[in-house]
Structures are given as structure tokens and as C-alpha cells.
C-alpha angles and dihedrals in degrees: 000000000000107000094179125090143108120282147131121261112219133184128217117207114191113226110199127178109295095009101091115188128207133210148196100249089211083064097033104116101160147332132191122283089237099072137082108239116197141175113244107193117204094180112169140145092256087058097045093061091039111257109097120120098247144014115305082222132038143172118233123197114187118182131058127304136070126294114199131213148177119230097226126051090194111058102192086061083074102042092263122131100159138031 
């Protein structure tokens, strides 16, 4: 059996109720129709000028379901040009 080959890794994170998660919306691919999705903003000038510790926006899914995302925002950093 041949274990080789080309592909995109994704991960599922399980929302469930009063456990919100938040995303980077860049590697955000889906997420269930039975969650709430929402933008949480974290502008500062720390983030502005590129140092601050997350994301200055994020998306937030509260409820219960799956939310899927890539690792990488940026697909050329891992050798991928085309889905």
C-alpha cells in the first residue's frame, strides 16, 4: 500500500454550548449550519504595528457543531499553489 501522495491537512474543532471557539478567519474553511458565527475585533496599537500576541480580528462560533480550519493561511509556505 502506497502512503505517499499530495493533499491538505485540515483540522475539526468541536464547538459545543458555552465553549465558544475562535478562528483565524484567513484559515477558517466551514463550519456547521447550526452554529452563530461573529467577528471579535482586538485592535490595538500593538497590533497595528504588528506585535501584538493574536490576531487583531477573529471569528467566534458559539453553539454546538464543528468549525473547520487549514493550518496555514498562506498556502505557498507549505509547497501548495492550487487547491
Amino acid at each position: 500500500m502506497d502512503r505517499f501522495g499530495r493533499g491538505l491537512a485540515v483540522l475539526t474543532l468541536r464547538v459545543e454550548p458555552g465553549h465558544p471557539v475562535c478562528t483565524d478567519p484567513h484559515a477558517t474553511m466551514a463550519w456547521s449550519a447550526t452554529l452563530t458565527p461573529s467577528l471579535k475585533t482586538d485592535v490595538s496599537w500593538r497590533s497595528m504595528v504588528g506585535h501584538g500576541g493574536s490576531e487583531p480580528i477573529q471569528m467566534r462560533f458559539e453553539g454546538a457543531g464543528f468549525v473547520v480550519v487549514q493550518p496555514y493561511e498562506d498556502r505557498s509556505r507549505v509547497g501548495i499553489s492550487e487547491l
